[in-house]
C-alpha positions in Angstrom: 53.5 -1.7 36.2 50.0 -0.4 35.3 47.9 -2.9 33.2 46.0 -1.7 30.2 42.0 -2.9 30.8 40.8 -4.4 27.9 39.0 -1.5 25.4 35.3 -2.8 26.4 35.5 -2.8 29.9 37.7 0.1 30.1 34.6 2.4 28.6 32.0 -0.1 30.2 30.9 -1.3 26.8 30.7 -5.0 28.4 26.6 -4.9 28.5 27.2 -3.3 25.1 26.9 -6.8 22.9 22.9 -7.4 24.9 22.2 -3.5 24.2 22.5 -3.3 21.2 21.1 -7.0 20.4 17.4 -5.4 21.9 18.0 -2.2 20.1 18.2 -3.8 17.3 14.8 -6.4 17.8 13.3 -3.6 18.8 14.0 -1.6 15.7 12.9 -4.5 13.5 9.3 -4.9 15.4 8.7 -0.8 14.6 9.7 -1.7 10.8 6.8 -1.6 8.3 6.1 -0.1 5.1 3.5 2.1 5.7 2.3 4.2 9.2 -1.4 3.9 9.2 -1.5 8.1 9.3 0.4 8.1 6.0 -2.0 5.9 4.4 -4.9 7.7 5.6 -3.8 10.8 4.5 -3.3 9.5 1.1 -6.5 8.0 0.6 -8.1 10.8 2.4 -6.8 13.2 -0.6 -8.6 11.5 -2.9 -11.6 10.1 -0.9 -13.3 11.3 1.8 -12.5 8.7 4.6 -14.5 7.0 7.9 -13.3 4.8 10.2 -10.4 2.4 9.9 -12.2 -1.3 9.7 -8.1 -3.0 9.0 -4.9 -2.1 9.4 -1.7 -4.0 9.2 1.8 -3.4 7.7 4.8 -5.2 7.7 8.6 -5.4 6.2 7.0 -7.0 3.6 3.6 -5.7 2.7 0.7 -3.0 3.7 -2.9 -4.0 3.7 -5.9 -1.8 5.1 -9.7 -1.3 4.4 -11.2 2.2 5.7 -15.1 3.2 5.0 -15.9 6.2 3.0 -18.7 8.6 3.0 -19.1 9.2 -0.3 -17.8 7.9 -3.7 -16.9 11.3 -4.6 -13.4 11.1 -6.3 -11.2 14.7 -5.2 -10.6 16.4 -7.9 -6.4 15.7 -6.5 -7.2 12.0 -8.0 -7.0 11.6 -12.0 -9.9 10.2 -13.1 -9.7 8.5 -16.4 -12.3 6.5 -18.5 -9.2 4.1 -20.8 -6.3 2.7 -20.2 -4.3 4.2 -22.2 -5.1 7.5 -20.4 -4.4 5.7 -17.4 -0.8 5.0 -18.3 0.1 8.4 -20.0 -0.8 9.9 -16.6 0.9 7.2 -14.6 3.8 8.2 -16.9 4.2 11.9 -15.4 3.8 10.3 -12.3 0.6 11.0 -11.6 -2.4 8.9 -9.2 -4.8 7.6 -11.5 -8.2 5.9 -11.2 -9.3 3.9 -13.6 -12.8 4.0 -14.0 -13.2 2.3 -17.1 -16.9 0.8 -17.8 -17.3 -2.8 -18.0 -14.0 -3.7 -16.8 -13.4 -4.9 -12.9 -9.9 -3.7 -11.2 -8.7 -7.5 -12.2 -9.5 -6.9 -15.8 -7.8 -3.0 -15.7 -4.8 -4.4 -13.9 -4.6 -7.1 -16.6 -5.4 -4.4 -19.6 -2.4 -2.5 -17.8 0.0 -5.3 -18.1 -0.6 -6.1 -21.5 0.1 -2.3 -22.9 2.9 -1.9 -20.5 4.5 -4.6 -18.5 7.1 -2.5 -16.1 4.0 -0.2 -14.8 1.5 -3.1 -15.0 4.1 -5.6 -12.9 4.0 -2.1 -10.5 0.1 -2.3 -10.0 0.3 -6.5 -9.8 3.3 -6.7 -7.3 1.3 -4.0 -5.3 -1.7 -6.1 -5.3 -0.9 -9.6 -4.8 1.9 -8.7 -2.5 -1.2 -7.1 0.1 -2.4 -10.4 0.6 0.5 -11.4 2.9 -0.7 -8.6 5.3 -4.6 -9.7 4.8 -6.7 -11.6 7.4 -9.0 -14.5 5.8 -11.9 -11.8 5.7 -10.4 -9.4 4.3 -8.5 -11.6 1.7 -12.2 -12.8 0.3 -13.6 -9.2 0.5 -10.8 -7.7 -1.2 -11.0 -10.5 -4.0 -14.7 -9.5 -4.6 -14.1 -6.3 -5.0 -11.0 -6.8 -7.6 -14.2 -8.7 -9.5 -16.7 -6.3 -9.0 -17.6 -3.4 -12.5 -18.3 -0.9 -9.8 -15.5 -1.1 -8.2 -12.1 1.1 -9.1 -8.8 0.3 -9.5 -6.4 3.3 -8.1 -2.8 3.5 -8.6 -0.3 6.0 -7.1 3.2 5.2 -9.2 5.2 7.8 -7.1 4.4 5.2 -3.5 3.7 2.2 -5.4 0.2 2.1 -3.7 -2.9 0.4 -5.2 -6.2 1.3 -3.6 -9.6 -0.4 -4.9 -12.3 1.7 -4.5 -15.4 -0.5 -3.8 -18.5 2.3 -4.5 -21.2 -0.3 -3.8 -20.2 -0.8 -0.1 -19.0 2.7 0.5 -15.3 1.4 1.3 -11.4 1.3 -0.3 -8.9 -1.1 0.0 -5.6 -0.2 0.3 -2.9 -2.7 -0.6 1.1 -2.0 -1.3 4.3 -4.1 -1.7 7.9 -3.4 -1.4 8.6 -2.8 -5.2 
């Protein structure tokens, strides 16, 4: 009588169960929100970019800081002097930058929430979720610049990404969560 091998060893799928196991591990270690190329090339349309100075992206959060050469917005970027401009743009889902005088990033963010809280809890979850992925430096120089009137606040609504656009020390932060 011929005996039936069990299915898995039959079709040699006994190493399967370790396989897979480090497939999947793998996997998760290559999981992030953001490739550092994708963020690049969205900042990079709307600012003319340098070198990388931080770069780190997880399940949960992206966080970079690149130099620029210039504070020169593109003309790709909507550049908008009120909030309220701000959110009718962000509306048709277009990337805004808020360059509203006398207001910091904190203060626009804030100004955002109050006139409408589902794209303002976009731009705060964005922000504040960043810090997971931030080193001690760059959690204190991202805070200045979020309290700084020359710096910008930048908000793509189609990716969810917040960039702050620090013109004083020729640089932009780049900060996103998974909302």
């Amino acid at each position: 009588m011929i005996r039936a091998l069990p299915y898995r060893r039959k079709f040699g799928l006994k190493l399967a169960g370790p396989s897979l196991a480090t497939l999947a591990l793998t996997g998760l270690v290559g999981c992030a929100l953001d490739r550092e190329a994708q963020v690049r090339a969205l900042l990079d349309s709307w600012v003319v970019l340098g070198r990388t100075t931080y770069f780190k992206s997880t399940m949960e959060c992206t966080a970079g800081l690149f130099d620029t050469h210039s504070d020169q917005l593109s003309i790709m970027l909507q550049r908008v002097p009120t909030v309220r401009q701000g959110l009718l743009l962000m509306g048709h889902d277009l990337a805004v930058a808020f360059d509203v005088a006398g207001r910091t990033p904190t203060e626009v963010s804030e100004d955002v929430m109050e006139a409408d809280l589902p794209k303002g809890l976009g731009v705060l979850t964005s922000g504040v979720a960043a810090k997971n992925c931030m080193d001690e430096a760059l959690t204190v120089n991202y805070l200045e610049a979020l309290h700084s009137e020359r710096a910008m606040l930048i908000f793509d609504p189609t990716s969810n990404g917040l960039a702050i656009l620090d013109r004083d020390r020729q640089r932009i932060f780049f900060a996103r969560g998974p909302v």
